[in-house]
C-alpha positions in Angstrom: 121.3 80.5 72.9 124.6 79.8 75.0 125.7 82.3 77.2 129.3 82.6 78.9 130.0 83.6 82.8 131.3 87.2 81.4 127.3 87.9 79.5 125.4 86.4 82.7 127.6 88.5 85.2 127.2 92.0 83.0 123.3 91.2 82.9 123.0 90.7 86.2 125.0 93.7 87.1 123.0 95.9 84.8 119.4 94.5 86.3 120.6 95.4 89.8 122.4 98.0 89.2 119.4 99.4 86.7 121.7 101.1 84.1 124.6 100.1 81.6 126.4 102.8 82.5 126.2 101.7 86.2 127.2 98.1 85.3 129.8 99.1 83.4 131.7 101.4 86.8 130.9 98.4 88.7 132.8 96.1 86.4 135.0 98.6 85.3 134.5 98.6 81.9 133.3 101.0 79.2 129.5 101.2 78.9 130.1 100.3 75.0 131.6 97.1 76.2 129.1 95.8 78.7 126.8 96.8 76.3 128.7 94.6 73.4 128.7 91.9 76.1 125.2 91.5 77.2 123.3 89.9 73.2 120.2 92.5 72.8 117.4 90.3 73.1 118.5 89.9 76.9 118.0 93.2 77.5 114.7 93.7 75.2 112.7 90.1 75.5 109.7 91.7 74.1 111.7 91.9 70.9 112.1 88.4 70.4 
């Protein structure tokens, strides 16, 4: 899987941050949006 500068810096804004919704006020985006951003089996690795 590829991933672009814009998925690597929303992950690593949700991880520190610990929420979407914090990631997304610190990006300044909606939380939809970093959540479209970020592909799901980033966020869930035990899914894959």
């Amino acid at each position: 899987m590829k991933s672009s500068i814009e998925e690597l810096i929303a992950f690593v804004t949700i991880v520190d941050s610990g929420a979407i919704v914090c990631a997304a006020a610190q990006l300044d985006q909606t939380t939809s949006g970093v959540s479209r951003t970020v592909p799901y089996n980033a966020l869930n690795p035990s899914l894959v």
